[in-house]
C-alpha positions as CSV (number, residue, x, y, z in Angstrom):
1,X,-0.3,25.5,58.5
2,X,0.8,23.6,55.4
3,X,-1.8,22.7,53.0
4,X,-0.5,20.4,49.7
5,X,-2.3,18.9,46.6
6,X,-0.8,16.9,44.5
7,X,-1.6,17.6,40.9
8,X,-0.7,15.7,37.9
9,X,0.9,18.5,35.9
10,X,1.6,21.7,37.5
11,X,2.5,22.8,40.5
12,X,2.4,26.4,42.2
13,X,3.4,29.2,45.2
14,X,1.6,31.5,47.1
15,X,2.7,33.7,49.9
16,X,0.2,35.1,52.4
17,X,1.9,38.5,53.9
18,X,4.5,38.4,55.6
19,X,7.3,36.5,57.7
20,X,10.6,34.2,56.7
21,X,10.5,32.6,53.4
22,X,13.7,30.9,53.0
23,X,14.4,27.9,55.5
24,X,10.8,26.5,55.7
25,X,11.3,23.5,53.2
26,X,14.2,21.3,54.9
27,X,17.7,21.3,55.0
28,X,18.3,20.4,51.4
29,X,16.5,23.9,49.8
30,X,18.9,25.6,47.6
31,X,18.5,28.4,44.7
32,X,19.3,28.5,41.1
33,X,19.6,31.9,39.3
34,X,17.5,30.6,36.6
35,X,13.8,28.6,36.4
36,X,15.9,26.3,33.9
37,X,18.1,25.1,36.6
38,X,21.7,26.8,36.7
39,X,24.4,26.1,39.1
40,X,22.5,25.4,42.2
41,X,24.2,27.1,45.5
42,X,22.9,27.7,48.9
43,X,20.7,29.9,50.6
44,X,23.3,31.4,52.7
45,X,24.3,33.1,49.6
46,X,21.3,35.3,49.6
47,X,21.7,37.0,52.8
48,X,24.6,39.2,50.9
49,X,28.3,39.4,49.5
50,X,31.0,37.9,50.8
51,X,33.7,40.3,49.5
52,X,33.4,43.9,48.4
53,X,34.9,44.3,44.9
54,X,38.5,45.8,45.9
55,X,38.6,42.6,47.9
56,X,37.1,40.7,45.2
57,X,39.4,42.0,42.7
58,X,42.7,40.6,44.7
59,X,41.3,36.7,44.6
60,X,42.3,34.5,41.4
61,X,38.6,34.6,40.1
62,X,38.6,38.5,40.9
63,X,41.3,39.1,38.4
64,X,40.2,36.8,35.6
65,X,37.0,38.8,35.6
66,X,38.8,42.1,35.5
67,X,41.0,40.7,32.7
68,X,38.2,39.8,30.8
69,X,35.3,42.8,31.6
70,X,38.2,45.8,31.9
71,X,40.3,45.6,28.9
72,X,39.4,42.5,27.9
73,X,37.0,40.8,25.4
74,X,34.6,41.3,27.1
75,X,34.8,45.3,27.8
76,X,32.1,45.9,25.3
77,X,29.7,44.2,27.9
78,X,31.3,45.4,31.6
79,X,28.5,48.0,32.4
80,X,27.0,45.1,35.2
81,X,30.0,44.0,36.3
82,X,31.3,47.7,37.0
83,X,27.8,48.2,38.9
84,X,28.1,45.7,40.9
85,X,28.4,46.1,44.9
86,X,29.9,43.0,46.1
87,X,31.2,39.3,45.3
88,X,30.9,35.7,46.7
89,X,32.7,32.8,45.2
90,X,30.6,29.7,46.1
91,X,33.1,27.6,44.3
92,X,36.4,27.7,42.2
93,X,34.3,28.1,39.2
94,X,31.4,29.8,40.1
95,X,30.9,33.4,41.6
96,X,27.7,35.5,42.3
97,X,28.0,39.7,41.7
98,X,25.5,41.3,43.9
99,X,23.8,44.8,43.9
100,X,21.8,45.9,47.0
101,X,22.9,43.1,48.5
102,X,21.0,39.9,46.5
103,X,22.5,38.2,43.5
104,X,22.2,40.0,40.4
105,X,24.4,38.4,38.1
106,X,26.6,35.4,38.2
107,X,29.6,33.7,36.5
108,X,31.1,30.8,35.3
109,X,34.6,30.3,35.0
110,X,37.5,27.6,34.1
111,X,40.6,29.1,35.5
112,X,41.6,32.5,33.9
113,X,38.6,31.2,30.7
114,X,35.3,32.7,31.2
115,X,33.0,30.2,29.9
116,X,30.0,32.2,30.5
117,X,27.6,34.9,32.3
118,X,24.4,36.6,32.3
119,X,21.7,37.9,35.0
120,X,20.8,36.3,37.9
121,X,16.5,35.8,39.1
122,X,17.2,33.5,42.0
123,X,14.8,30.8,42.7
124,X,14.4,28.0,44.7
125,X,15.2,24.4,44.4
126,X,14.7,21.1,46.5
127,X,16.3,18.0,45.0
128,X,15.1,18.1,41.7
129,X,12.3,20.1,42.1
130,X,12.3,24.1,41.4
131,X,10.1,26.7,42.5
132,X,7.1,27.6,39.8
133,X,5.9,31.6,39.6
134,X,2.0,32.0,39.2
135,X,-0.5,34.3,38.2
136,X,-4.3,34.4,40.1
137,X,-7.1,33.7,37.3
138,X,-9.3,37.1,37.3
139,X,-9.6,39.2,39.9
140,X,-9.2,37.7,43.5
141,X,-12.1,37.0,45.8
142,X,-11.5,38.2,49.1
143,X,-14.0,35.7,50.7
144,X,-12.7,32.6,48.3
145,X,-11.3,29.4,49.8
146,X,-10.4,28.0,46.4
147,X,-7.9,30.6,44.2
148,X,-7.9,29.2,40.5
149,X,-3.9,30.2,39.4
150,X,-2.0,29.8,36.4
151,X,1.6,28.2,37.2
152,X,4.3,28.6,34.6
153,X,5.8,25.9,32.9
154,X,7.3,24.3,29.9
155,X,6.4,22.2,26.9
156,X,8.3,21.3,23.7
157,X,6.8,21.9,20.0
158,X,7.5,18.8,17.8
159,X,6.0,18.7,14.4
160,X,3.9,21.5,15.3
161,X,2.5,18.9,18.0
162,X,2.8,20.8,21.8
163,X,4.2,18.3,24.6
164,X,4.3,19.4,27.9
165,X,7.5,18.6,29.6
166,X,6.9,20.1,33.3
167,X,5.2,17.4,35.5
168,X,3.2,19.3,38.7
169,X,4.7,17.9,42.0
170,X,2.7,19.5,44.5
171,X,1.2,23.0,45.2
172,X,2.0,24.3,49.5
173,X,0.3,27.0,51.2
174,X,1.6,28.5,54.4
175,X,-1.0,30.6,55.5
176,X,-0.3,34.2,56.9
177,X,2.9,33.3,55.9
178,X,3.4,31.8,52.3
179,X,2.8,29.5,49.6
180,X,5.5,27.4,47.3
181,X,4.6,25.3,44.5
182,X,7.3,22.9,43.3
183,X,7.7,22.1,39.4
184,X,9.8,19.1,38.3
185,X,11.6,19.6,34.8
186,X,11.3,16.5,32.4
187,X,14.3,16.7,29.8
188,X,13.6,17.1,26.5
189,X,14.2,14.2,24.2
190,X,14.3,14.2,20.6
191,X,14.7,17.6,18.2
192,X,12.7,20.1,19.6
193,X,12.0,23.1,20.6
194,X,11.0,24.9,24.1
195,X,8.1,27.5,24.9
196,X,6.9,28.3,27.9
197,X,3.3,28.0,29.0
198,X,0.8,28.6,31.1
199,X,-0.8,25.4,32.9
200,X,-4.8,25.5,35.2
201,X,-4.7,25.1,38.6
202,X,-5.8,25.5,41.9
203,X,-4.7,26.5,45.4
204,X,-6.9,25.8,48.5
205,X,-7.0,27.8,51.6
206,X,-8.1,26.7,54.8
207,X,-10.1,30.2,55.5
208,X,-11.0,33.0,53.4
209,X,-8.1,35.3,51.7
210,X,-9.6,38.4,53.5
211,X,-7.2,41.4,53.4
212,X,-4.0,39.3,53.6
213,X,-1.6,39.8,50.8
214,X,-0.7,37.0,47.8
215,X,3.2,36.7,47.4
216,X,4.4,34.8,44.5
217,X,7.1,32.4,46.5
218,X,8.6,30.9,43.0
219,X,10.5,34.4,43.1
220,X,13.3,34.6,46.1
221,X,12.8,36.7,47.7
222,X,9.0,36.3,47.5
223,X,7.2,39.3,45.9
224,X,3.8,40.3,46.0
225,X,1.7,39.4,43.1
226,X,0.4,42.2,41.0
227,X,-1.3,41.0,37.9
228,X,-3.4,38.1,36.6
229,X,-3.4,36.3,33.3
């Protein structure tokens, strides 16, 4: 059962125990590796590597990333790369390095250059829309049809003024199977610098939580929750 509120500036994700996470949101659901955005890719890429890294190794991308990680500039920093347990290129410039089989760490490239790389924390994106963690308020009431959350997002400091920049689209509940709650990023404008935040809200439930389990669906692939702010 979906449930959705519109809010006016945060929105949320819960998961109650249990089944498929990826694939309930429509055909154009993607991930990112990043809550800022990234290179957006899709789902498929979750369900493991493509290649296994001596198979990685003999495809153009394979060996610029060898040239650069063994060797190269950038030996000082290989120790993930040499960790990790499998490759897929989703594009000519763009490759995801896996370890136990999800995305750990991904790479951009322009030809042989390696323009840049870091850790991957995939989560998911609809249009322009991406996938908010949150944090229950206090401890959770078991018999509570109303669980006030705290949803992450983003403001800017200008002049020591805050503005928030992350605009609530909706909070989703799925229950006995999950909840999503979609943030839309507003780009910054002006000089000014970023901070995360923590923004009020509310997620409704159509029958007590009971004994079934909160999962934080802004994380893919969903986790449980296991502290409040």
């Amino acid at each position: 059962m979906f449930r959705r509120l519109l809010l006016a500036t945060v929105a949320a994700s819960l998961v109650a125990s249990g089944c498929s996470f990826l694939g309930t949101l429509g055909a154009e659901e993607a991930v990112s590796c990043s809550y800022g955005g990234g290179s957006p890719f899709s789902k498929t890429y979750m369900d493991g590597p493509e290649l296994a890294p001596d198979e990685f190794r003999q495809t153009p991308q394979g060996q610029a990333l060898d040239a650069f990680f063994v060797g190269g500039y950038g030996e000082v920093e290989a120790g993930p790369y040499g960790e990790l347990d499998g490759f897929s290129i989703v594009s000519n410039s763009f490759v995801l390095g896996y370890r136990d089989g999800l995305p750990t760490m991904d790479y951009t490239l322009d030809g042989d250059d390696i323009q840049q790389w870091g850790g991957c924390n995939p989560v998911l994106v609809y249009g322009n829309r991406v996938a908010s963690r949150w944090y229950p308020v206090g401890p959770i009431d078991a018999t509570a049809t109303v669980l006030p959350i705290r949803v992450e997002g983003g403001a800017c400091v200008e002049e020591s003024e805050p503005r928030i920049i992350t605009e609530v689209v909706s909070i989703e509940v799925v229950e006995t199977e999950e909840t999503v709650a979609w943030t839309r990023e507003k780009g910054f404008t002006g000089m000014c610098a970023g901070v995360w935040i923590d923004i009020d809200a509310e997620a409704e439930l159509a029958s007590p939580l009971g004994a079934r389990a909160l999962l934080d669906a802004g994380l893919v692939r969903p986790a449980p929750v296991t502290e409040t702010r």
